[in-house]
VEXBATOR-744981 format. One record per residue (C-alpha): x, y, z; residue in three letters. Coordinates in steps of 0.5 Angstrom, whole numbers, padded with zeros to 4 digits. Last residue first. Layout:
BEGIN
<r><x>X</x><y>Y</y><z>Z</z><residu>ALA</residu></r>
...
***
This chain:
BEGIN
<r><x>0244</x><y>0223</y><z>0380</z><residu>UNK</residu></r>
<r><x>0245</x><y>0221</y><z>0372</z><residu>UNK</residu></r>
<r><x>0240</x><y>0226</y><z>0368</z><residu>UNK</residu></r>
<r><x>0236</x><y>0222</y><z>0364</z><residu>UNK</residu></r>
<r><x>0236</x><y>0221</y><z>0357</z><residu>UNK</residu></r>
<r><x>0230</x><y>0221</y><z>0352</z><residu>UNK</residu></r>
<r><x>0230</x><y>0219</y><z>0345</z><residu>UNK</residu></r>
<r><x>0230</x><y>0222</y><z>0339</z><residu>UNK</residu></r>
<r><x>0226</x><y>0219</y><z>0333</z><residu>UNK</residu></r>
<r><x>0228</x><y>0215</y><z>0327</z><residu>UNK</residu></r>
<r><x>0229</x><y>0220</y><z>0321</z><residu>UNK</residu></r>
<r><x>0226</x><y>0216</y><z>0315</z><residu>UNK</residu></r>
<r><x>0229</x><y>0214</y><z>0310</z><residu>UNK</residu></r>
<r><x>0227</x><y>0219</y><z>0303</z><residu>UNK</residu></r>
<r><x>0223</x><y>0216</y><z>0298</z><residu>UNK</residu></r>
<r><x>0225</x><y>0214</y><z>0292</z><residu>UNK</residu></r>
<r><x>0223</x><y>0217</y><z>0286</z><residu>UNK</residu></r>
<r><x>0220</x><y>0213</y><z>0280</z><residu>UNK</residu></r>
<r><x>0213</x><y>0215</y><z>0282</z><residu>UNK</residu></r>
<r><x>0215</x><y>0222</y><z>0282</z><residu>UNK</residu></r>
<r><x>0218</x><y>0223</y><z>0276</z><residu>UNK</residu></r>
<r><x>0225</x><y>0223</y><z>0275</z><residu>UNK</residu></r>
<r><x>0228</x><y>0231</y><z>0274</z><residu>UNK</residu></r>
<r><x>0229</x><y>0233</y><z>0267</z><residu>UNK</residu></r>
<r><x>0236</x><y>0235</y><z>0265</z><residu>UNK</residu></r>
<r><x>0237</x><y>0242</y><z>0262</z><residu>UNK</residu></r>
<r><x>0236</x><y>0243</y><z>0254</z><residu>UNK</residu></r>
<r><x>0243</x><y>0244</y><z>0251</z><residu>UNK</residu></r>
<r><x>0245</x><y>0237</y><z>0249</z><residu>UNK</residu></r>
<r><x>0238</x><y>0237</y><z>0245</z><residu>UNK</residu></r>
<r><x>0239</x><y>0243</y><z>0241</z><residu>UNK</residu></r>
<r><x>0246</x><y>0240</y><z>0240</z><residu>UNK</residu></r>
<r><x>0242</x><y>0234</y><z>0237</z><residu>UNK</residu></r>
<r><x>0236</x><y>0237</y><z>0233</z><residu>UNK</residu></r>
<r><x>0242</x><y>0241</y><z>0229</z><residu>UNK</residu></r>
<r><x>0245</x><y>0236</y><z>0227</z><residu>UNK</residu></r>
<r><x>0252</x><y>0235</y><z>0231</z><residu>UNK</residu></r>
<r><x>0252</x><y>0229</y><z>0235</z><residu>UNK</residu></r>
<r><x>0254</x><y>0227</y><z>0242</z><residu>UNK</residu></r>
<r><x>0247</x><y>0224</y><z>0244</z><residu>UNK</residu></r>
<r><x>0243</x><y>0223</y><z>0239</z><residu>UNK</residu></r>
<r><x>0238</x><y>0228</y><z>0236</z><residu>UNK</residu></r>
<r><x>0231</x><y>0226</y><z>0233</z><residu>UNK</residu></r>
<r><x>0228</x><y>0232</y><z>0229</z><residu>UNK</residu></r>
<r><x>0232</x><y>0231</y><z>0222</z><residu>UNK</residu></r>
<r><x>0239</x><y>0231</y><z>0221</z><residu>UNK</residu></r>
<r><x>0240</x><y>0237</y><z>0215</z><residu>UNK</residu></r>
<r><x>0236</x><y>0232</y><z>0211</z><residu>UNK</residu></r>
<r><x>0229</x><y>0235</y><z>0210</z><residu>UNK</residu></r>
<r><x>0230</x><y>0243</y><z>0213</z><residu>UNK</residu></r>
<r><x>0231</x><y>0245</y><z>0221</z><residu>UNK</residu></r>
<r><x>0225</x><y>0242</y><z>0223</z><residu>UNK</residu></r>
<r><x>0222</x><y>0236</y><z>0217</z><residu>UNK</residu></r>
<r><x>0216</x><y>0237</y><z>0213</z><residu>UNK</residu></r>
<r><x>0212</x><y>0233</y><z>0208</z><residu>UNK</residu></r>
<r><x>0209</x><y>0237</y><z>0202</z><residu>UNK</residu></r>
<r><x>0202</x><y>0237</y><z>0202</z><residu>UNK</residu></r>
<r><x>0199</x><y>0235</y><z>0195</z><residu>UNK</residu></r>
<r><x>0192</x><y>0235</y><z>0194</z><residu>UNK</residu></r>
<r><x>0192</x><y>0233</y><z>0187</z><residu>UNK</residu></r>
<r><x>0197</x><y>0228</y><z>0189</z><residu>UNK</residu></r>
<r><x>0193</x><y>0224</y><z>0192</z><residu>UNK</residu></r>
<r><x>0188</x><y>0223</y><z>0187</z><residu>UNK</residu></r>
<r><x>0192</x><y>0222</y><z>0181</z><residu>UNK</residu></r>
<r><x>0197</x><y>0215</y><z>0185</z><residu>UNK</residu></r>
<r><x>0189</x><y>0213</y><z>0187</z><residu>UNK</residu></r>
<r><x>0189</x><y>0213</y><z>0179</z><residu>UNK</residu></r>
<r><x>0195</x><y>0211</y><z>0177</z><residu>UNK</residu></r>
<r><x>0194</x><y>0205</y><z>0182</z><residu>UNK</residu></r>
<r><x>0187</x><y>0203</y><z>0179</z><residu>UNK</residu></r>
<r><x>0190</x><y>0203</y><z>0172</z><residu>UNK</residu></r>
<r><x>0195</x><y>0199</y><z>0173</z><residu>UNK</residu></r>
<r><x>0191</x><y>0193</y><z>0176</z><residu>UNK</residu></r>
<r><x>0187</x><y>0193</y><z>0170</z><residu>UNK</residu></r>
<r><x>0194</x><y>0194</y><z>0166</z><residu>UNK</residu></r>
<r><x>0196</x><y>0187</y><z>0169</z><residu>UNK</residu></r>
<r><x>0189</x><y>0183</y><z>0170</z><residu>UNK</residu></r>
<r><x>0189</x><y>0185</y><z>0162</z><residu>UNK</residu></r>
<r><x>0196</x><y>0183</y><z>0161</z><residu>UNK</residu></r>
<r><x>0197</x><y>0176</y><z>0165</z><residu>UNK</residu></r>
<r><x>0196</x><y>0174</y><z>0171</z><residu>UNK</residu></r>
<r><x>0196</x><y>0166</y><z>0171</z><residu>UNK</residu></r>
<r><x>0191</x><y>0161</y><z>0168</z><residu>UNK</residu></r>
<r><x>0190</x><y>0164</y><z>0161</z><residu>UNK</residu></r>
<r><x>0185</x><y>0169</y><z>0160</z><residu>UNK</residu></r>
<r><x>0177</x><y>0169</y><z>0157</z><residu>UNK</residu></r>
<r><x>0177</x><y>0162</y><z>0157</z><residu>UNK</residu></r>
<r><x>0175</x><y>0158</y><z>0149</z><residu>UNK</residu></r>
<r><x>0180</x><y>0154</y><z>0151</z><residu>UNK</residu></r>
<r><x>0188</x><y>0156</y><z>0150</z><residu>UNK</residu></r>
<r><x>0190</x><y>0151</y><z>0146</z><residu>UNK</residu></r>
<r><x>0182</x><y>0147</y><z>0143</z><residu>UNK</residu></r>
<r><x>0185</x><y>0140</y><z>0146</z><residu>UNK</residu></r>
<r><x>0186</x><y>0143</y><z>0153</z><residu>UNK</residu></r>
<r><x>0183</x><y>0138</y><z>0156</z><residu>UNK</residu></r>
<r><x>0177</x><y>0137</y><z>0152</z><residu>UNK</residu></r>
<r><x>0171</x><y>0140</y><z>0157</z><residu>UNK</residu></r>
<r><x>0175</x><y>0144</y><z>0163</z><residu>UNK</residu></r>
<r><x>0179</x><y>0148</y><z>0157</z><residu>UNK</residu></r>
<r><x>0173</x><y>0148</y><z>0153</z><residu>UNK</residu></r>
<r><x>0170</x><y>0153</y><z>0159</z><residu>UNK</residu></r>
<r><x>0175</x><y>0156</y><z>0162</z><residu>UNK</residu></r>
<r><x>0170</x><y>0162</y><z>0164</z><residu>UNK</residu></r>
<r><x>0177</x><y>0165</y><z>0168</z><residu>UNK</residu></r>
<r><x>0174</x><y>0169</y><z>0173</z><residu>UNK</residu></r>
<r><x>0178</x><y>0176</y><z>0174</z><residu>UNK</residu></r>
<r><x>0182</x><y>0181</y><z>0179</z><residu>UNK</residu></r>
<r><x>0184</x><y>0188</y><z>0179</z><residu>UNK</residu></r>
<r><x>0189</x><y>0191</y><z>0184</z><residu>UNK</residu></r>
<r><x>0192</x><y>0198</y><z>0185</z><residu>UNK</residu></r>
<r><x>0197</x><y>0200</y><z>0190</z><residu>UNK</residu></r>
<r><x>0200</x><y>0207</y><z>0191</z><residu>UNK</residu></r>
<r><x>0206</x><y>0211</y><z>0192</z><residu>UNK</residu></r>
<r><x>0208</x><y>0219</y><z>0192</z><residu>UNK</residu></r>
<r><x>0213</x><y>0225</y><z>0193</z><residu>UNK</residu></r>
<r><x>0218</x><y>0219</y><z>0195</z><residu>UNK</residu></r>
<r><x>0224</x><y>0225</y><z>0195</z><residu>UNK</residu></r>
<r><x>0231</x><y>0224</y><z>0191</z><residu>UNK</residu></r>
<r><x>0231</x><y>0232</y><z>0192</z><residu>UNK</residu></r>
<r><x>0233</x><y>0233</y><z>0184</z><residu>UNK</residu></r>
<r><x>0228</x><y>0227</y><z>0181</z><residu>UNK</residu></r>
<r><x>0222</x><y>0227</y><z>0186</z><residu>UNK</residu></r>
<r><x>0221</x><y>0220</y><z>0186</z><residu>UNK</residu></r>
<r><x>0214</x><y>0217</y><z>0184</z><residu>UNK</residu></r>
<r><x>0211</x><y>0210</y><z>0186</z><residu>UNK</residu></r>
<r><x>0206</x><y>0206</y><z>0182</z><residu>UNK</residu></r>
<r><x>0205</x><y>0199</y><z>0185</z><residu>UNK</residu></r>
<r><x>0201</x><y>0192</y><z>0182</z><residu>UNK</residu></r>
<r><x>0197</x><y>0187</y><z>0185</z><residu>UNK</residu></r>
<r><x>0195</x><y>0182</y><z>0181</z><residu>UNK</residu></r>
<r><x>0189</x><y>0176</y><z>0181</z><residu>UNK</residu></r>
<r><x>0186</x><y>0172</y><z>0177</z><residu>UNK</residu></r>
<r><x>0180</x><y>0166</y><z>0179</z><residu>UNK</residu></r>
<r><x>0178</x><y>0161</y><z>0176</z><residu>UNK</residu></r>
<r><x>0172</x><y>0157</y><z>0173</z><residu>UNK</residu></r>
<r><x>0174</x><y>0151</y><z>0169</z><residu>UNK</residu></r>
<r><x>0174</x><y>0146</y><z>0174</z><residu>UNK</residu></r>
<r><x>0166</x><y>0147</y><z>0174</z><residu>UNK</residu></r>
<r><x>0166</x><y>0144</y><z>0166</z><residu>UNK</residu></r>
<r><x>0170</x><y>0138</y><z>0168</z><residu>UNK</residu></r>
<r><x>0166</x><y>0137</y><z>0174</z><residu>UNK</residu></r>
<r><x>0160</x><y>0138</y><z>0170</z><residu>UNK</residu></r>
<r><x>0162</x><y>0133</y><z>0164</z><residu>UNK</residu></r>
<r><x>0164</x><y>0127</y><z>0171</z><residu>UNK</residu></r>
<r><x>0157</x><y>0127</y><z>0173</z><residu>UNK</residu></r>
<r><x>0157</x><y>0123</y><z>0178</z><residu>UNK</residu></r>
<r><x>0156</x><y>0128</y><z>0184</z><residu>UNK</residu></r>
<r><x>0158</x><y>0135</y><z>0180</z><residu>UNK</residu></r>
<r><x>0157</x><y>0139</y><z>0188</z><residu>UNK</residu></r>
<r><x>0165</x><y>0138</y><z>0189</z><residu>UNK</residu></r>
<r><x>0166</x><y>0141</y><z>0183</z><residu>UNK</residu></r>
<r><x>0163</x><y>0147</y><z>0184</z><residu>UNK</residu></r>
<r><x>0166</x><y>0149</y><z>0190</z><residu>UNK</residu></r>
<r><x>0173</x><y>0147</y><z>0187</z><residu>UNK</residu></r>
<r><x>0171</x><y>0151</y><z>0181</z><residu>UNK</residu></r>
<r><x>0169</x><y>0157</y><z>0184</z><residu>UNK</residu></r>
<r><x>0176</x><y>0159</y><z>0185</z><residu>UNK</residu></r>
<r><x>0181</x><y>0155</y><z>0184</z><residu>UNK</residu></r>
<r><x>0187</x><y>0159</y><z>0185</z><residu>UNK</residu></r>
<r><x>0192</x><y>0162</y><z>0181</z><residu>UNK</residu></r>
<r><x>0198</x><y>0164</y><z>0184</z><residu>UNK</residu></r>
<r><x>0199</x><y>0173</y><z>0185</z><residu>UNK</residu></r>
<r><x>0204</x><y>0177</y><z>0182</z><residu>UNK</residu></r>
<r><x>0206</x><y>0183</y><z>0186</z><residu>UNK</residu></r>
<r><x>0207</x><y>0188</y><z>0180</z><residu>UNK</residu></r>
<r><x>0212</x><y>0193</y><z>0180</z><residu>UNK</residu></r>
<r><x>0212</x><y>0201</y><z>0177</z><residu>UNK</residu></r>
<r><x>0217</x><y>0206</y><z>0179</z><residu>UNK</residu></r>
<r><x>0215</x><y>0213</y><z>0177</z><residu>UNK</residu></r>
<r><x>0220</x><y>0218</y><z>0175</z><residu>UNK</residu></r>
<r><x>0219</x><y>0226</y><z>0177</z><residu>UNK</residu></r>
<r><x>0222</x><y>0232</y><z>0175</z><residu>UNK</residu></r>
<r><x>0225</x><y>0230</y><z>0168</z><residu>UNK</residu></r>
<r><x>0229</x><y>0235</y><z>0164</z><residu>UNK</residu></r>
<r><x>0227</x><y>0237</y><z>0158</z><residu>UNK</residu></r>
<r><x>0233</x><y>0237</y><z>0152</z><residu>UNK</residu></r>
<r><x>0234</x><y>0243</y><z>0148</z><residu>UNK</residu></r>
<r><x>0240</x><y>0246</y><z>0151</z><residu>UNK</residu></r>
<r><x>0245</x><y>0245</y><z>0145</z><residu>UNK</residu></r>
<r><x>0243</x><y>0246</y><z>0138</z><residu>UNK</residu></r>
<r><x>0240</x><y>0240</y><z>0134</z><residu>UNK</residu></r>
<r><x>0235</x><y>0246</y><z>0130</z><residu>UNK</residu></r>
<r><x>0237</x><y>0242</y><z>0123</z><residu>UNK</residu></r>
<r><x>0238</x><y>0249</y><z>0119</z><residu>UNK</residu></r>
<r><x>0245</x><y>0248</y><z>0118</z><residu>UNK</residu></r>
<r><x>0244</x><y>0240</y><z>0115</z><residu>UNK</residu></r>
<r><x>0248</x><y>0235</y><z>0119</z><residu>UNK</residu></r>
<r><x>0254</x><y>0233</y><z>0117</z><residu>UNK</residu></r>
<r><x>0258</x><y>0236</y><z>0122</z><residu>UNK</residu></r>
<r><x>0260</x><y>0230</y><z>0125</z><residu>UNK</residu></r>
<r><x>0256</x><y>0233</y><z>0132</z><residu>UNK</residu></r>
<r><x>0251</x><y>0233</y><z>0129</z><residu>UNK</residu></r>
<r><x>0251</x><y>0225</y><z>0127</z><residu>UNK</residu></r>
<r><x>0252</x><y>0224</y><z>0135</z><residu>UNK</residu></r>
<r><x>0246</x><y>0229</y><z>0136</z><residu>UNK</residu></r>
<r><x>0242</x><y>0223</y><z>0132</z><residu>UNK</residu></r>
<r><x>0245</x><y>0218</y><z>0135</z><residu>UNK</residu></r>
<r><x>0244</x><y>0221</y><z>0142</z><residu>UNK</residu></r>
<r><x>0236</x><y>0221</y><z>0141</z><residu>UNK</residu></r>
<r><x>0236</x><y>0213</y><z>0138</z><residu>UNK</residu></r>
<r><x>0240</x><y>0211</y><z>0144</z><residu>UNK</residu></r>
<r><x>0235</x><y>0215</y><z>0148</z><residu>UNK</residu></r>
<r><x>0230</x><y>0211</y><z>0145</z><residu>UNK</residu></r>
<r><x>0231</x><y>0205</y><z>0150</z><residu>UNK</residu></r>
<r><x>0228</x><y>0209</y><z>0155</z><residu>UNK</residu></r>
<r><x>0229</x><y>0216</y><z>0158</z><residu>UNK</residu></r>
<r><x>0224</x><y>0220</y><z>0154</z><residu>UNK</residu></r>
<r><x>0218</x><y>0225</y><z>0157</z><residu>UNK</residu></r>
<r><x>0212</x><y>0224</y><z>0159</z><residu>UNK</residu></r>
<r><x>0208</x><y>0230</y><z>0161</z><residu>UNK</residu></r>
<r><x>0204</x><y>0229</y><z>0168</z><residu>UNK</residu></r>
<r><x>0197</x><y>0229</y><z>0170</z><residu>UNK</residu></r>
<r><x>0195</x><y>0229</y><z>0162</z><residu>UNK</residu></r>
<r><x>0191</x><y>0223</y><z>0164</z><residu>UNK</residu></r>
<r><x>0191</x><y>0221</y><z>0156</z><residu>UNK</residu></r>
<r><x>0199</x><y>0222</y><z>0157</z><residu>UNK</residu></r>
<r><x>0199</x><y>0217</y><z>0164</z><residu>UNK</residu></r>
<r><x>0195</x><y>0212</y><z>0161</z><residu>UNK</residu></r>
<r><x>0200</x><y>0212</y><z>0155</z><residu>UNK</residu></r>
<r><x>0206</x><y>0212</y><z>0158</z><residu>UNK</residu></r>
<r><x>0203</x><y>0206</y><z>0163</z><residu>UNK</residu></r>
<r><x>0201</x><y>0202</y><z>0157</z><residu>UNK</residu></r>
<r><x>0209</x><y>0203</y><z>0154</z><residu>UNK</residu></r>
<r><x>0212</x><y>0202</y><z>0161</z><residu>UNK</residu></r>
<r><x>0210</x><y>0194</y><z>0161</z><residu>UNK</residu></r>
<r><x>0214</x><y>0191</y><z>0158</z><residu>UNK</residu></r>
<r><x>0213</x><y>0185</y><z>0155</z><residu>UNK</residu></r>
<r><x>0208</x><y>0179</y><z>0157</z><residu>UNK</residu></r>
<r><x>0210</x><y>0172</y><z>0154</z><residu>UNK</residu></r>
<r><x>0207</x><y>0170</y><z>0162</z><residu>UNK</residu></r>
<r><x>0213</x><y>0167</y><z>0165</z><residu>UNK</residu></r>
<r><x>0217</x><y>0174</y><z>0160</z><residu>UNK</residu></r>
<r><x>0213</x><y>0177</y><z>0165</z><residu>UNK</residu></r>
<r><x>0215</x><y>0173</y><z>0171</z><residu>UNK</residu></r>
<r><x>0222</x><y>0176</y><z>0170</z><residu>UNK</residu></r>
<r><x>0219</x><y>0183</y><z>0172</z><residu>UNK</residu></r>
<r><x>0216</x><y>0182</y><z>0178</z><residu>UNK</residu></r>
<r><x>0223</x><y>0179</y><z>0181</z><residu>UNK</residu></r>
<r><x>0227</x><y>0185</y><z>0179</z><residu>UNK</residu></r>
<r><x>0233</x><y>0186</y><z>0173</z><residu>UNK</residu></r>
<r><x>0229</x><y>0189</y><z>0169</z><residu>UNK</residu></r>
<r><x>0227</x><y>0195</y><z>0174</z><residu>UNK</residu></r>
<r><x>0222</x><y>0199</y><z>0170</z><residu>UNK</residu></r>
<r><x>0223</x><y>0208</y><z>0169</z><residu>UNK</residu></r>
<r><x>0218</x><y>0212</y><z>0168</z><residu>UNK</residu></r>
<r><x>0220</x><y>0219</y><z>0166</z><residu>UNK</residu></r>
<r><x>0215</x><y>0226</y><z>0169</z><residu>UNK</residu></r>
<r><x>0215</x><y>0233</y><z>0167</z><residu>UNK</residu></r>
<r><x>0210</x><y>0236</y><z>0171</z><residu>UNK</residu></r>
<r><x>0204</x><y>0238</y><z>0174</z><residu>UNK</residu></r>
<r><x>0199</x><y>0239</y><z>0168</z><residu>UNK</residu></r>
<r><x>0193</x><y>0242</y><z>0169</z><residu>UNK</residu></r>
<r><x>0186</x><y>0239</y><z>0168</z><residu>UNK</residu></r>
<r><x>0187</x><y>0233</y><z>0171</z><residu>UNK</residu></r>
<r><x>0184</x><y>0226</y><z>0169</z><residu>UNK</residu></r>
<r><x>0183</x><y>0220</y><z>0173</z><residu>UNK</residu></r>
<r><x>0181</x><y>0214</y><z>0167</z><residu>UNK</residu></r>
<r><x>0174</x><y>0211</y><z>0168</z><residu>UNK</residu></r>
<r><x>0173</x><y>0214</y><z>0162</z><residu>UNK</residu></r>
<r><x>0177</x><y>0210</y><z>0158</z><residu>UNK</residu></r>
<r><x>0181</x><y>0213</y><z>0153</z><residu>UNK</residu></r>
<r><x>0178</x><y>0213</y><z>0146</z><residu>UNK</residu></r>
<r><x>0182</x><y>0219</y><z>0143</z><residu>UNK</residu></r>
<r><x>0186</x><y>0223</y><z>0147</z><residu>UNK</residu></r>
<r><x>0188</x><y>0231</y><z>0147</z><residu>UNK</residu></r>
<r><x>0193</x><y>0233</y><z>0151</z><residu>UNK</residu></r>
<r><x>0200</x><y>0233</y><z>0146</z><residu>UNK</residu></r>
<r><x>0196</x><y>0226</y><z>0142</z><residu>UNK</residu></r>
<r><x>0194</x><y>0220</y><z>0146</z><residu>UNK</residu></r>
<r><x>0191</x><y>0214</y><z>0145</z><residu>UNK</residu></r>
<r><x>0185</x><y>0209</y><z>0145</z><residu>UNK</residu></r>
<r><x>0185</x><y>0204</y><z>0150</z><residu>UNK</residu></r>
<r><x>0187</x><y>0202</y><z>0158</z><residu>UNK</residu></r>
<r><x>0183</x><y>0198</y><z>0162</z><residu>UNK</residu></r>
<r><x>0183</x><y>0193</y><z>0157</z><residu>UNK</residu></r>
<r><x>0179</x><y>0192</y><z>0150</z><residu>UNK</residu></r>
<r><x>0177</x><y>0185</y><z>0146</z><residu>UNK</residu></r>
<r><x>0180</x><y>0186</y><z>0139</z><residu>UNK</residu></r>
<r><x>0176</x><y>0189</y><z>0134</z><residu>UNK</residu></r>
<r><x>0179</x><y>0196</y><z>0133</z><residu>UNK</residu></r>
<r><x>0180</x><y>0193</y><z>0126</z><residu>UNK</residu></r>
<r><x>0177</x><y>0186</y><z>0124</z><residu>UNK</residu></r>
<r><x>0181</x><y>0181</y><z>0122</z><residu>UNK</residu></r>
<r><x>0177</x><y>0176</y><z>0117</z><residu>UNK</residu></r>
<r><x>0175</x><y>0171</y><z>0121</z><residu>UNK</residu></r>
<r><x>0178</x><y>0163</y><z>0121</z><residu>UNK</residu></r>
<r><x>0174</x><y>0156</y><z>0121</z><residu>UNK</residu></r>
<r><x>0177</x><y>0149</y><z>0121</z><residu>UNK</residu></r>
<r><x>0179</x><y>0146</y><z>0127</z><residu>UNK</residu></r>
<r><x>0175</x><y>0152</y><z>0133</z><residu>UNK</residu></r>
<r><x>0169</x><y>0150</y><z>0129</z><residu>UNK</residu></r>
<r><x>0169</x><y>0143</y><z>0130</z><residu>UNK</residu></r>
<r><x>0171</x><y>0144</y><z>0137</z><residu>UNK</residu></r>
<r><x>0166</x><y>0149</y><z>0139</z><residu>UNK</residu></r>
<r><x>0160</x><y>0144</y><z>0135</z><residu>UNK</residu></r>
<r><x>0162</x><y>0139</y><z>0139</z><residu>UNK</residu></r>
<r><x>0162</x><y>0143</y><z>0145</z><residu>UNK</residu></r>
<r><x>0156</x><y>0146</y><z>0144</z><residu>UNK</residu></r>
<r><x>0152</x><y>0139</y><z>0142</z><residu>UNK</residu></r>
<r><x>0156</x><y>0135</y><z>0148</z><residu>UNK</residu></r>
<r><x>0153</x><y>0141</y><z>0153</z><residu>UNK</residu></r>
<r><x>0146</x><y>0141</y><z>0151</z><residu>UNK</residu></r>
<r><x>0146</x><y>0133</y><z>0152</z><residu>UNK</residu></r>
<r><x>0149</x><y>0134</y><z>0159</z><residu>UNK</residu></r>
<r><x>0144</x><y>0139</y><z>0161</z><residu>UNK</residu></r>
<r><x>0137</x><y>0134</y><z>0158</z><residu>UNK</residu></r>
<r><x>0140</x><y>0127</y><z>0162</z><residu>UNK</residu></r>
<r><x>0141</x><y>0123</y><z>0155</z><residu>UNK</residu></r>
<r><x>0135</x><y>0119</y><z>0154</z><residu>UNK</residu></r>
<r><x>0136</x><y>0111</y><z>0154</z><residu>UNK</residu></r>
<r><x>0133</x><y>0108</y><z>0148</z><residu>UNK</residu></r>
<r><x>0126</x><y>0105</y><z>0147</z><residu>UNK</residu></r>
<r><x>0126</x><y>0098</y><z>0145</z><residu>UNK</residu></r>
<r><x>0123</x><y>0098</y><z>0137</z><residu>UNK</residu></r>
<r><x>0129</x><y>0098</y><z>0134</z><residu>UNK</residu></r>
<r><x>0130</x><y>0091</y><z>0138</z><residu>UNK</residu></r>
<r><x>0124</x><y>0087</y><z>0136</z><residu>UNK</residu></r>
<r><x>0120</x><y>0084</y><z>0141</z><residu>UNK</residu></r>
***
């Protein structure tokens, strides 16, 4: 019988599909490139901009506030753990996204205390040289004070497996299915607004926000990391969307508190002592406490009195 008659092996139908898609990613991925397209870069939870009070393109998901409630500084502690993790990821800072979301929320009105601030003393340094113009308007007394700042910090979480163990356990003998299941994972960030109130150094609020993705590592399962990153929607750690997602969600539980703000209160007034006295103390709980007259023991804890023993009779000698 002739050879090239024999019929040939068939590939398995869902094997063959994913050999001719990614051979075609891979080909394309070496040798073809897009014109940039403005504004046509994959979104996050915080996007568009701000102006004053006006907003464009900001995400309606995004809590807003009819009334401004103050002047507000964000501030970032470089030296924390969290933050060192960041430049892990490649990622910079992250008080310019979260100035913007609070901008477009109009809930509080930004002011500087960043890096510009040198740039600000810059400007009043050259005033004060005298070679300014007259009519600069950089007098004394212009500059707004801060009310509020709020402390941002991320609680990073590992990468997991995700669907990608549970699937890869089902793929049997087919190693291409294997690869493409251990390409599906899951990230997860956590992330914490809290607000000082800067004269009292009272905590007026603090909130903690979440978000978590399915990394579709797909190309990445199938060559290995040949493409870079792969064709996946994020890298195998948290990284900038979870974060700002992450963000969002705190800014906007961190929103809904405030806007029904009780103030906490103390007796006597918030740091004159408090309301728990101590012995020998001089707050005001403490002598309120030294003048109270002792409270007599419970009657479980009191110990009956001994019994009188009975008198006993004597007679008379004769």
């Amino acid at each position: 019988m002739n050879t090239s008659m024999q019929k040939r092996p068939t590939l398995n139908p869902l094997l063959r599909t994913l050999l001719l898609a990614g051979g075609t990613v891979a080909l394309l991925a070496g040798c073809v490139s897009t014109q940039p397209e403005v504004g046509g870069g994959s979104k996050s939870a915080v996007t568009g901009a701000a102006g004053g009070a006006t907003t464009e393109n900001a995400n309606s998901a995004l809590e807003k506030c009819d009334q401004s409630l103050g002047t507000l500084a964000v501030v970032e502690d470089q030296n924390a753990t969290w933050y060192q993790y960041l430049r892990n990821y490649k990622l910079g800072s992250t008080v310019p996204v979260i100035r913007m979301m609070i901008q477009q929320s109009n809930c509080f009105v930004i002011v500087e205390r960043g890096a510009a601030m040198n740039n600000m003393n810059t400007e009043r340094a050259l005033r004060d040289t005298g070679e300014m113009r007259g009519n600069s308007n950089f007098g004394k007394g212009q500059m707004v004070a801060a009310d509020y700042t709020m402390s941002p910090s991320i609680q990073f979480s590992q990468n997991t497996g995700g669907m990608g163990g549970a699937l890869g356990g089902f793929s049997g003998g087919l190693g291409l299915l294997g690869a493409v299941a251990g390409g599906l994972k899951t990230n997860e960030a956590a992330t914490t607004l809290i607000m000082i109130d800067n004269r009292s150094g009272v905590q007026l609020a603090a909130a903690e926000g979440t978000a978590k993705n399915t990394d579709f590592n797909l190309m990445g399962g199938l060559f290995g990391g040949a493409l870079g990153g792969g064709a996946g929607g994020y890298s195998n750690s948290p990284e900038g969307k979870i974060i700002i997602a992450a963000f969002a969600d705190s800014y906007n539980q961190l929103v809904k508190a405030v806007r029904n703000y009780k103030a906490q209160t103390v007796k006597g007034g918030l740091g004159t002592g408090g309301a728990l006295g101590v012995q020998g103390g001089s707050t005001a709980a403490a002598q309120e406490m030294e003048q109270q007259p002792a409270k007599p023991a419970p009657a479980s804890t009191r110990k009956p009195a001994p019994a009188k023993k009975p008198a006993t009779a004597t007679t008379a000698p004769k």
